[in-house]
BAVEX-177710 format. One record per residue (C-alpha): x, y, z; residue number from 1; residue in three letters. Coordinates in nm, 4 decimals. Each point is the difference from the previous one (the first is absolute). Layout:
REM residues N
X  Y  Z  nr  rest
X  Y  Z  NUM  Ala
...
***
This chain:
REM residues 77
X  Y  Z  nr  rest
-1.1094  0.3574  3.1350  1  Unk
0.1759  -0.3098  -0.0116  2  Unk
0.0104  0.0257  -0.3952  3  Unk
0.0787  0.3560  -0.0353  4  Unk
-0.2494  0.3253  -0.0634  5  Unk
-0.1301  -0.1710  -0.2932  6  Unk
-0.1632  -0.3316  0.0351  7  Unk
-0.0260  -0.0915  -0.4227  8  Unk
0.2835  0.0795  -0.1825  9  Unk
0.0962  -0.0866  -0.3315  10  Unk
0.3177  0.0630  -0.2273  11  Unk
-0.0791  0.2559  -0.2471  12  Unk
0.3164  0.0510  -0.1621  13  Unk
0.0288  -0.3277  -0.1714  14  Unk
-0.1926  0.1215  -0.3267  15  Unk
0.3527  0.2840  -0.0046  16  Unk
0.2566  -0.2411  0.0821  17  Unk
-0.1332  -0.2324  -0.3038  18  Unk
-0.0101  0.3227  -0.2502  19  Unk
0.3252  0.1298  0.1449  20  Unk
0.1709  -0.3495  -0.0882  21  Unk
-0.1873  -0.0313  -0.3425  22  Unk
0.1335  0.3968  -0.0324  23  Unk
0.3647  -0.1643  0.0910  24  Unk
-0.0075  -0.2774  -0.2392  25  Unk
-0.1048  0.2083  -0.2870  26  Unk
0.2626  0.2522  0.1027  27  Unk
0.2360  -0.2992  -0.0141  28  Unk
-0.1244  -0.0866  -0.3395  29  Unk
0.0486  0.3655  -0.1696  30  Unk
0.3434  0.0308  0.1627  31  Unk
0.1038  -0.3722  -0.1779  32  Unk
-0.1407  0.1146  -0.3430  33  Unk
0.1490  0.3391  0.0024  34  Unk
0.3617  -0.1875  0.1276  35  Unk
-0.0683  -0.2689  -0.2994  36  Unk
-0.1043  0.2409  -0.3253  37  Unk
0.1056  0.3264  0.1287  38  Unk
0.3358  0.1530  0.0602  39  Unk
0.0600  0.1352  0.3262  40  Unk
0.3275  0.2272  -0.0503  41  Unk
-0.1999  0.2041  -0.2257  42  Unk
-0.1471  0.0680  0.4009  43  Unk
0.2889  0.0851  0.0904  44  Unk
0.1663  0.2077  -0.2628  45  Unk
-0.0034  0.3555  -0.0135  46  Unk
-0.1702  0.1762  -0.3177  47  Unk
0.0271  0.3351  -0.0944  48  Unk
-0.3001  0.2091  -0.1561  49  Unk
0.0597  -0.1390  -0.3769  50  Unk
-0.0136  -0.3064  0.1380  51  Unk
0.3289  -0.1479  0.0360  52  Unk
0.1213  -0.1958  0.2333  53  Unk
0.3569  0.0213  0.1455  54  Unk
0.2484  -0.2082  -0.0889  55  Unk
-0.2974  -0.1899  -0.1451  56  Unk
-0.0627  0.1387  -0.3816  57  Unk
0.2744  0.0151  -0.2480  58  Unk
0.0373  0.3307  -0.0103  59  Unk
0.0271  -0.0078  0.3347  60  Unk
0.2048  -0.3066  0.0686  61  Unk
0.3318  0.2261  0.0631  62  Unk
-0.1908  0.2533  0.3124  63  Unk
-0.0641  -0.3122  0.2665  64  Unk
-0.1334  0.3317  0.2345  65  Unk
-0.2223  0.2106  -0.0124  66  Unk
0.0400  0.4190  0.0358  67  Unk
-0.2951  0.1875  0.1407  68  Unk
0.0129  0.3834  0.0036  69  Unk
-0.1212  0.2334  0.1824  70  Unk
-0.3165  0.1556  -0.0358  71  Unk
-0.0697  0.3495  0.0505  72  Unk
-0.3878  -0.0827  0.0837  73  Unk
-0.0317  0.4057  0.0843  74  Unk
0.0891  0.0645  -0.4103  75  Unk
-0.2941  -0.3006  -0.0804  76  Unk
-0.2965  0.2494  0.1476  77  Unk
***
């Protein structure tokens, strides 16, 4: 047993390293595009259910925060 339990072994993983890193790059790719065309504040701005944003929209460009009230969930039933 000089070369372990198993005399022939082989690397099986190296088909899912090279998808994993062709999985990375295209990540890599989507994130640059989306950084390049898109906006990524609108991520990070709150909106409120007709859909404006805080601080963001004009009619909203005075209220920089957002108030969120409390739901009776019992009175939704």
């Amino acid at each position: 047993m000089v070369n372990g339990p198993v005399q022939d072994r082989i690397c099986t993983d190296v088909l899912c390293c090279i998808i994993f890193f062709i999985f990375l790059i295209g990540m890599g790719g989507v994130t640059a595009y989306g950084l390049i065309f898109g906006n990524p504040s609108l991520l990070m701005t709150v909106w409120d259910y007709n859909g404006n944003g805080c601080g963001y929209n004009s009619s909203t460009k005075d209220y920089p925060f957002l108030y969120y009230p409390a739901i009776d969930y019992e009175s939704l039933k």
